[in-house]
N, C-alpha and C positions, 0 to 999 in steps of 0.2 A: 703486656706490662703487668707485672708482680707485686706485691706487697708484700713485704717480710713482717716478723712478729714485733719489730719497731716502727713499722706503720712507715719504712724507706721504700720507693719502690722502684723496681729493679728491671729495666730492660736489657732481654737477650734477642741478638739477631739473628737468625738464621736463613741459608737461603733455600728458599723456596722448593724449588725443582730438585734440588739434592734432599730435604726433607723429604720428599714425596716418593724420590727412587732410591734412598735406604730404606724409609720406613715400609713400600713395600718388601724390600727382601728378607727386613727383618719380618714380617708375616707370612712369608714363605717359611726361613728357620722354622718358628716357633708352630707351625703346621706340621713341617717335618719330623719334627720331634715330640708328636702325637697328643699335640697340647688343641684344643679348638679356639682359634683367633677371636670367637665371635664371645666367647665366655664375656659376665662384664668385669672382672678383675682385668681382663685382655684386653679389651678395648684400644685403650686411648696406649697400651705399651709400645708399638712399632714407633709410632711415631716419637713420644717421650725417648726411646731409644735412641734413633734417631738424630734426636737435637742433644740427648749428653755426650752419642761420637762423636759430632761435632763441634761441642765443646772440649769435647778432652782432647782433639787432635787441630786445635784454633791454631797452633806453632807454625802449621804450614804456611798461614796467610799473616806470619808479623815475619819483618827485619830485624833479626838480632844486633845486627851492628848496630844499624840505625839509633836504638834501643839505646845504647853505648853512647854513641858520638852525639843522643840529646844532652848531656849533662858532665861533659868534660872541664876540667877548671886545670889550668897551670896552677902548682904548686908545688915547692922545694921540699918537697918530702921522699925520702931513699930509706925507709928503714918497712918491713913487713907489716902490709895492711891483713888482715886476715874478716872475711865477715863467716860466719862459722852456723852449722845447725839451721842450716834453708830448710825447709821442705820440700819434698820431690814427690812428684807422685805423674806414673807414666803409665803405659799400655807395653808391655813387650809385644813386639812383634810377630812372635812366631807361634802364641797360643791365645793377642789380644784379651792378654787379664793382665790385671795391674800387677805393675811393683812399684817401692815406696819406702822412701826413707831418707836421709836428708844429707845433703853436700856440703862439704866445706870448702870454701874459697881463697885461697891470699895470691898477693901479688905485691912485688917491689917496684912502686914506682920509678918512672923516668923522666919526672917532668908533670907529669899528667896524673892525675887520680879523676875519679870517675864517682857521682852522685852512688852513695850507700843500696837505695833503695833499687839501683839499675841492676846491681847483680843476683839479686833475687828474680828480678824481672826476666832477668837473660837466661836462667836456670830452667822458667816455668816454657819461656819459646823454643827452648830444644826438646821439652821435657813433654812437652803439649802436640808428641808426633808418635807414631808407631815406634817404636827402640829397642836397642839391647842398652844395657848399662856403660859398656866400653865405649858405645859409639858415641852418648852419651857427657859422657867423662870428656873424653879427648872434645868434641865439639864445643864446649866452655872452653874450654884449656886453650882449643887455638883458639876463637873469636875474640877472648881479652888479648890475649898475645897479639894477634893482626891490628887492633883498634887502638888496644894502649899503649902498644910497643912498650912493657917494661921492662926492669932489668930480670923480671923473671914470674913463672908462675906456678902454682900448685893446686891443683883440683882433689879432691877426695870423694868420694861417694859409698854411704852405707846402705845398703838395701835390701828389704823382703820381695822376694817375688812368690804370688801365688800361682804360678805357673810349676812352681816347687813347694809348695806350702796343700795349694787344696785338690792336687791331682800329683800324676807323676810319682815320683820318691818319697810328695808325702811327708815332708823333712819339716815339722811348724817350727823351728828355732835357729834355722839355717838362717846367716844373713851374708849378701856380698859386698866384698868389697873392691873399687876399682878408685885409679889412681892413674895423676899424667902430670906431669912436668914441664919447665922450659927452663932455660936460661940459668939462673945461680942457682934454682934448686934442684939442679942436675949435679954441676958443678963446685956445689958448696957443701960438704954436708951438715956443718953449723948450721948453716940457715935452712937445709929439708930438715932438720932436728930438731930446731925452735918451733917449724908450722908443726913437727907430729906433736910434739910437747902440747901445744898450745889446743890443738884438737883433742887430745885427751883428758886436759884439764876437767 
């Protein structure tokens, strides 16, 4: 248990046995790679490594639906909820270094809307796994669509990946973008022109 610089303090869980068989293999890498484990800057790194993958990849072990259906409320609202400007921040999979940058969400209710704060929540439980951006994207896009059944939905996502930024092409100003749909903002394009509008605001 931790103490932050407001004197809150902060427990992180980790389990045990998985600590101990990352944080060796991360002292294998860093051997590898002609560093001496035994340095004292090194010391205590495997394991601190360790316990931040598994913090940055917690998504595995939460229910996104779940997540959803704690905070459901009937109410007669049919017009574009949009919460906009999330933060994201993930591991790509294929080079395990971050990317990062922020979602935009709407959805037309059908009866149902859903507590503000869940879909930041539901962003961070997909976003908290190994990823590409696409896959990403569309895993928000369906899991509101399954839970809240609306009349429709729109996901956005803006992103740095240093997978392209501090190796690779190298490219520091490149950013992606990916995009998924359901229901009237397929079919309306009023209403996919109001969410671009309103994202760009």
């Amino acid at each position: 248990m931790d103490k932050n610089k407001e004197g809150f303090e902060r427990e992180d869980h980790y389990h045990g046995e998985a600590t101990d068989k990352i944080a060796a293999n991360y002292s294998a890498i860093i051997n590898s790679l002609g560093e001496d484990i035994k340095r004292e800057g090194l010391l205590k790194t495997p394991e601190r490594a360790a316990k931040a993958m598994q913090f940055l990849t917690q998504g595995y072990h939460q229910d996104p639906e779940s997540i959803l259906r704690s905070a459901l409320f009937n109410e007669n609202y049919n017009e574009l909820l949009l919460v906009k400007d999330i933060e994201v921040y993930s591991l790509c999979e294929h080079h395990i270094l971050p990317f990062f940058g922020k979602a935009h969400i709407a959805y037309i209710p059908n009866g149902q809307i859903v507590g503000l704060s869940k879909i930041p929540r539901l962003v961070d439980v997909f976003a908290r796994r190994l990823q590409v951006q696409e896959r990403l994207t569309i895993q928000i896009r369906d899991c509101i669509q399954e839970v809240l059944k609306p009349l429709g939905v729109a996901v956005v996502i803006e992103a740095h990946h240093m997978c392209m930024q501090m190796r690779g092409v190298q490219k520091q100003h490149s950013m992606t973008t990916t995009s998924a749909f359901t229901g009237i903002f397929m079919s309306d394009k009023r209403t996919r022109q109001e969410f671009i509008n309103l994202i760009n605001k």
